[in-house]
N, C-alpha and C positions, 0 to 999 in steps of 0.2 A: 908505359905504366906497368906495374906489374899486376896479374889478377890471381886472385886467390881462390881457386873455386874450397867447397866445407864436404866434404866427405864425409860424411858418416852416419852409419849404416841404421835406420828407421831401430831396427832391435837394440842397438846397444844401448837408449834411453831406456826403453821399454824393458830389458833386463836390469838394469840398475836400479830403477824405479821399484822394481821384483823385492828387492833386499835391500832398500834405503826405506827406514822408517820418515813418514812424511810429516812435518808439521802441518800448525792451522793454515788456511789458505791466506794471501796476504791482499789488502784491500785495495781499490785500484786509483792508480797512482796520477797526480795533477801536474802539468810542467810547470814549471818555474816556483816548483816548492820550497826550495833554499833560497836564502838572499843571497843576494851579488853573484850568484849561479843562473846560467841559460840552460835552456832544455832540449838536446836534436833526439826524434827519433825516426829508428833506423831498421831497416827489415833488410839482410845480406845473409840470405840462406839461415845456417842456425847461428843460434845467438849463445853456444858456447864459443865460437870463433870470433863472432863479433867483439864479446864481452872482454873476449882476451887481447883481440887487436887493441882498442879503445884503451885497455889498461894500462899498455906501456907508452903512451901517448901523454908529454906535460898540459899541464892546464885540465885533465878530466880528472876531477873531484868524485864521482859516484856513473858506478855504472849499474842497470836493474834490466836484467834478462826480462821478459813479457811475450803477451800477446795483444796484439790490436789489429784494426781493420776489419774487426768482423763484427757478427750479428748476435752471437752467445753470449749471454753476461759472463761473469766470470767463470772462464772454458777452463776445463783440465787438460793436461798435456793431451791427455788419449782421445779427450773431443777434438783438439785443435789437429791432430797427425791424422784425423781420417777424413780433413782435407774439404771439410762439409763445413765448417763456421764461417770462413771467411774471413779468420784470422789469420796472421802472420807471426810468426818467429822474429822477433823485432826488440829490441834495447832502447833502453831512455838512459841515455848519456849528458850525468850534468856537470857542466865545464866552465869554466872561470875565461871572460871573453876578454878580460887585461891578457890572456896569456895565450890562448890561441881563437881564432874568429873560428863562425859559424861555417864561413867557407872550406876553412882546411878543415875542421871536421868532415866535413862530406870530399873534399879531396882523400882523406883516408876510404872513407867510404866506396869510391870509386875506384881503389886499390885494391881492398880486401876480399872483393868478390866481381864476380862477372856479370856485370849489367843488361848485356846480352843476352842472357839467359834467363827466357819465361817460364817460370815458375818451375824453378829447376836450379840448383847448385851441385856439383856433381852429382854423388849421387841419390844425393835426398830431392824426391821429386815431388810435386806438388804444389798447391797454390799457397800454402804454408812456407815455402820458400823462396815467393817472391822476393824480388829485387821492389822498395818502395821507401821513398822518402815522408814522413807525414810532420806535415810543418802546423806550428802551432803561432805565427803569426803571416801577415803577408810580407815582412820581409823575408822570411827564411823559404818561403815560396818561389818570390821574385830573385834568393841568392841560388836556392836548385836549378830554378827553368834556364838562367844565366850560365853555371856550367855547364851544366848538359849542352846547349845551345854550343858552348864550346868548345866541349870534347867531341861533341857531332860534326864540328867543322873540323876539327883537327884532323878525324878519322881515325884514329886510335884502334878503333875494331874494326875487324869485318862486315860485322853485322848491328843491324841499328839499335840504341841503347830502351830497354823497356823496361825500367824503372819507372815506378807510379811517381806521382807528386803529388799526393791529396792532403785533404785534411786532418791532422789529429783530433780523434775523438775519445772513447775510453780508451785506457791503456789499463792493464791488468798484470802483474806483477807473479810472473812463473814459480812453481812450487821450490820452496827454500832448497830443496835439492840442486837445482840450476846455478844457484850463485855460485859465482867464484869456482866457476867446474875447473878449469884450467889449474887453480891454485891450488886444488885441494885433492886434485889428481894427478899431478903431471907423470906419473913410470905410468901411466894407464898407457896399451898400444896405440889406441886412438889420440890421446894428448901427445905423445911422442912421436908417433908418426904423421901424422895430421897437422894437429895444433902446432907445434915448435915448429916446424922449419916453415911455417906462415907468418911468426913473430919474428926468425932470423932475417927475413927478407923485407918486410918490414923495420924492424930496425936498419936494417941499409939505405933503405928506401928515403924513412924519415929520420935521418940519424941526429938533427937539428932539434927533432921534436919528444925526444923519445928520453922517458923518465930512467930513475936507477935500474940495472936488471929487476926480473923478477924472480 
């Protein structure tokens, strides 16, 4: 498999934030809001890479950068990076399951970042960058504990996979500056060097699954 660690550097949010005027804050978000859409959410380091893997993936309809797994109601970016709320950096990716299951979703998931790695994606460190599955039924429970189970036997890594698999509870929907960071940035260093060559391998990876360029 291939793993993606997300790089990038705790300041370059925290400067862009500097000089992006912020809208109101956006109210927090229920699974299974659209019809005939499913809901996975997903914690792999930051969720400008996640947001961008997911996009060029067919069958995902709506993807929403956030925060969950933690104790703050609706956290700001700068509550959630100092690693005290118990939130995570995590997307609610909603997908159309005529087109692809809930399992190849988290097979992506298992691509795009390194599982192995507790609370830690290169080099954004912290418990904000957990690796964590949060399922909002017991099937999608019973479909995480079954890969993992899987790729554990497989042995894939070196070292053993520690990725949560808890419950989704609130989810809260990241300040409108987060959306679509990949698309509305890409000559930025960090999206060019970082972000693309995680989408070009991924496109190889999933080339079966994978929507019009972006």
């Amino acid at each position: 498999m291939l793993l993606f660690d997300c790089y990038k550097p705790l300041s370059s949010k925290l400067s862009i934030r500097k000089i992006i005027s912020l809208f109101g804050r956006m109210k927090m978000s229920q699974p299974n809001a659209d019809n005939n859409l499913e809901v996975a959410t997903l914690a792999a380091g930051c969720f400008w890479c996640t947001e961008a893997a997911y996009g060029i993936i067919r069958g995902i309809e709506r993807i929403e950068p956030g925060y969950t797994g933690g104790t703050v109601p609706d956290p700001s970016y700068e509550e959630v990076s100092t690693g005290t709320t118990g939130h995570a950096e995590a997307a609610q990716i909603y997908f159309n399951p005529k087109v692809i299951s809930y399992r190849e979703i988290l097979e992506v998931f298992f691509t795009i970042h390194d599982p192995t790695s507790l609370n830690k994606q290169g080099a954004d460190v912290g418990p904000q960058y957990r690796s964590a599955i949060f399922y909002n039924s017991s099937e999608q429970k019973a479909t995480a504990e079954q890969l993992i189970s899987e790729l554990t036997k497989e042995g894939i890594w070196d070292k053993p996979i520690v990725t949560q698999v808890v419950p989704l509870k609130e989810f809260y929907k990241a300040e409108t500056y987060h959306k679509d960071y990949y698309k509305k940035h890409p000559k930025e260093p960090y999206c060019q060097v970082v972000i693309a060559p995680k989408i070009a391998k991924l496109q190889h990876r999933f080339i079966d699954k994978i929507k019009t360029p972006l």
